[in-house]
C-alpha positions in Angstrom: 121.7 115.0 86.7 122.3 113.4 83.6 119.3 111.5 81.3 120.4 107.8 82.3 120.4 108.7 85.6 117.1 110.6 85.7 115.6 107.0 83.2 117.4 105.0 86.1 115.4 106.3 88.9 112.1 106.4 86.5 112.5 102.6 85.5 113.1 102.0 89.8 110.4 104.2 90.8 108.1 102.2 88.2 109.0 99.3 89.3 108.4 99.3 93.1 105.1 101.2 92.7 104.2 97.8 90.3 104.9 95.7 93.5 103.6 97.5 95.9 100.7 97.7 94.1 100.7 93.6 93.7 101.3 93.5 97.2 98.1 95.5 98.2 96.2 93.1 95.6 96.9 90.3 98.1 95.8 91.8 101.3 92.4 92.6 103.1 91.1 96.2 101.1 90.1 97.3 104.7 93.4 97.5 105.1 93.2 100.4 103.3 96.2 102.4 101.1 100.1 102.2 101.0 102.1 105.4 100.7 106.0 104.8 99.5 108.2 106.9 101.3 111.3 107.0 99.7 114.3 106.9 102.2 117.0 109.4 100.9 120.6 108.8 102.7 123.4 110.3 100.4 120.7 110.9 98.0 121.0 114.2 96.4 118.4 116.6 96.7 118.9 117.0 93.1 117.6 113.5 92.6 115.0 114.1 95.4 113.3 117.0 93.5 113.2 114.8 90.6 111.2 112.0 92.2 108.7 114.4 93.8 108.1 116.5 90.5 108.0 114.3 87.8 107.6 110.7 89.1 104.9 111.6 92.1 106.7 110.8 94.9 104.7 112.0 98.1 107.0 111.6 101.1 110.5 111.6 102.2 112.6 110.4 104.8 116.1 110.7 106.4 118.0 108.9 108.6 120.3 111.7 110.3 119.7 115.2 111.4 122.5 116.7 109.9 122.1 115.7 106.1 118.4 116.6 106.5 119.3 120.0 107.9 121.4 120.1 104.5 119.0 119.0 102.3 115.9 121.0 104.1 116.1 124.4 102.2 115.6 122.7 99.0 112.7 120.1 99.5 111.0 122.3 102.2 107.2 123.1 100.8 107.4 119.9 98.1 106.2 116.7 100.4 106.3 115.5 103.9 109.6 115.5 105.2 110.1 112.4 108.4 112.6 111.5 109.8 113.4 107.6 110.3 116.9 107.1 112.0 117.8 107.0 115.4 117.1 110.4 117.4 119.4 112.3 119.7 117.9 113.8 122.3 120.3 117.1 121.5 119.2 117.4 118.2 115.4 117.5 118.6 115.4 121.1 118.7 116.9 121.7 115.4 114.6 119.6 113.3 111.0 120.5 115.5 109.2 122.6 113.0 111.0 121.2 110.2 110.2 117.6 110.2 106.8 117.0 109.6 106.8 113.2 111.5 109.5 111.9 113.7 108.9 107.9 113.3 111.4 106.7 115.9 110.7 108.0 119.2 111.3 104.8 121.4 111.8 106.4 124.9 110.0 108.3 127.5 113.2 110.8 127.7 112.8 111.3 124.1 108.8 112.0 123.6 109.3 114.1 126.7 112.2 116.5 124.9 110.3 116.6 121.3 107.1 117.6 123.6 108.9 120.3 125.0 110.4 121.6 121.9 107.6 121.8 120.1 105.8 123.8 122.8 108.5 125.9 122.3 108.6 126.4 119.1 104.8 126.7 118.8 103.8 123.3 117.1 102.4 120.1 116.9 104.7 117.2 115.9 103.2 113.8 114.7 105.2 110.8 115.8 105.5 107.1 115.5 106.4 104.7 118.4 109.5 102.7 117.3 108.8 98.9 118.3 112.0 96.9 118.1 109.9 93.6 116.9 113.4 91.6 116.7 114.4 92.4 120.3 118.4 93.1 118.8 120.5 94.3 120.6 121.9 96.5 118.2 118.8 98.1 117.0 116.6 101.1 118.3 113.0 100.5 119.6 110.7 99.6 122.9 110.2 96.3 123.4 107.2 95.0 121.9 105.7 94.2 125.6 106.6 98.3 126.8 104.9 99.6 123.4 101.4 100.2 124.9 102.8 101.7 127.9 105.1 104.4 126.1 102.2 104.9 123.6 100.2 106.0 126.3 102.7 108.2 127.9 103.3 109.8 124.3 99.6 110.8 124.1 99.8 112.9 128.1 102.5 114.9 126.0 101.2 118.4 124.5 102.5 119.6 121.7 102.8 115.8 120.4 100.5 113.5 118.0 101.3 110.4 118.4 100.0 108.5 114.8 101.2 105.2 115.3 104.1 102.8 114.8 107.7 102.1 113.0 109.3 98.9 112.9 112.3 97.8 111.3 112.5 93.8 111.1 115.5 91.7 111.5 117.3 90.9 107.9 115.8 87.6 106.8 116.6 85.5 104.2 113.3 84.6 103.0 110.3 86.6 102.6 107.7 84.2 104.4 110.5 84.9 107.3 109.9 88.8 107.1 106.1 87.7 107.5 106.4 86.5 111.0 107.9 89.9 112.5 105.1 91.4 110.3 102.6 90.1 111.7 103.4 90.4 114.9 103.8 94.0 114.6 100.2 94.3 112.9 99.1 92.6 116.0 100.2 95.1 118.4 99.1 98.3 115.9 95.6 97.1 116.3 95.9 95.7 119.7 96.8 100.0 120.2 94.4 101.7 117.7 91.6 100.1 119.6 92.4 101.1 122.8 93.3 104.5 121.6 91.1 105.1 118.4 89.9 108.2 119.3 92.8 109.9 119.9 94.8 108.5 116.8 93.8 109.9 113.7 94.9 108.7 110.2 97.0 105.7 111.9 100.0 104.8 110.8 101.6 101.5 110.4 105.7 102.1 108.6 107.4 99.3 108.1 109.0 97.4 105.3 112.5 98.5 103.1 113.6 97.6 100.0 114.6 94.1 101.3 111.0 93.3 102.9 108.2 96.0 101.5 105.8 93.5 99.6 105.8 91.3 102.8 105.1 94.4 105.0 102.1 95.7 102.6 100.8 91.9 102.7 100.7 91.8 106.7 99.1 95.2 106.8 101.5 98.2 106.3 100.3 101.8 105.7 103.8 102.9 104.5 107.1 101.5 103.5 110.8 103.0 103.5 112.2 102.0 100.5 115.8 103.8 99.2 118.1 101.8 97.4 115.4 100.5 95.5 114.5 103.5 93.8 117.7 105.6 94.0 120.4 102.3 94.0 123.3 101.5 96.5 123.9 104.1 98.8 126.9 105.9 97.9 128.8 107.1 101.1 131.7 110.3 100.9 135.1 109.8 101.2 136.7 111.0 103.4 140.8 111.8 103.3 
């Protein structure tokens, strides 16, 4: 990696910890911390390593099982490694052990496989509950009316720890817009932590990308996703 790209990802990097920590500045403090996770599609692991060693980054996340099986032999051991795209039920048992938190388990069918695997493979694999707060079509997620009632399935499961919720908003054009699905989902986080507070530890509330993370932080995340912000436009292979 060349020195304008590793000053590139510096002056990102910078930037959205500035705003995230303006963000924080307008919330409740009991809402505690933010962690940035850094979502990596197409990102090298060239440019991950550089993030996590010299800028601080503290988690990662990937969207698809097969480019974090490619990347996992060189950021194994650096931070927590989640994954944050829609799961297969077929390809839980190649990333169980690996991934240190599986945020979008949306289904009875697949809390019930990850439990199984990770019996298998002798572990304990923290998950978020994937809440589609948009109710698209086109999106993964329980409804937000089913999320207490597959949360509570999720915590009958062995081998499962089941740490809070996900949520991916709609793509708004204003960031007062963002707010609403926000909210709503903070709503529902609390409504669950306390019901469920003593089985929950060090909850978890993800939401918020590089389009929507300051709104996110202001309505009460605990982490945001945020890739192109840091690392730029996605830049996809060609193929042919």
């Amino acid at each position: 990696m060349d020195r304008a790209r590793e000053e590139q990802i510096r002056e990102n990097y910078k930037r959205v910890c500035e705003k995230i920590e303006a963000a924080k500045a307008k919330r409740d403090p009991k809402m505690g911390d933010v962690t940035l996770l850094c979502a990596t599609k197409t990102v090298p692991a060239e440019e991950i390593l550089f993030a996590i060693n010299e800028l601080g980054l503290k988690c990662v996340g990937e969207n698809k099982v097969q480019e974090f099986l490619q990347k996992y032999d060189a950021l194994r051991g650096t931070v927590p490694l989640h994954i944050i795209g829609h799961l297969q039920t077929n390809k839980v048992k190649s990333i169980v052990g690996k991934a240190d938190m599986i945020q979008s388990v949306d289904s009875e069918r697949l809390a019930a496989e990850i439990s199984k695997r990770s019996i298998e493979a002798g572990v304990v694999t923290d998950v978020l509950c994937e809440i589609n707060i948009g109710k698209e079509e086109n999106k993964g997620g329980v409804m937000p009316e089913k999320c207490d009632e597959l949360v509570s399935y999720m915590e009958t499961l062995p081998g499962i720890r089941v740490r809070g919720l996900m949520t991916m908003a709609p793509v708004c054009e204003k960031n007062d817009d963002y707010k609403k699905y926000f909210d709503k989902t903070y709503s529902i986080y609390l409504d669950i932590l306390q019901n469920k507070s003593h089985n929950i530890i060090e909850s978890v509330l993800s939401m918020g990308m590089s389009d929507s993370f300051e709104a996110a932080i202001e309505c009460g995340a605990t982490m945001v996703r945020v890739g192109s912000s840091v690392f730029g436009s996605r830049i996809y292979p060609q193929h042919g």
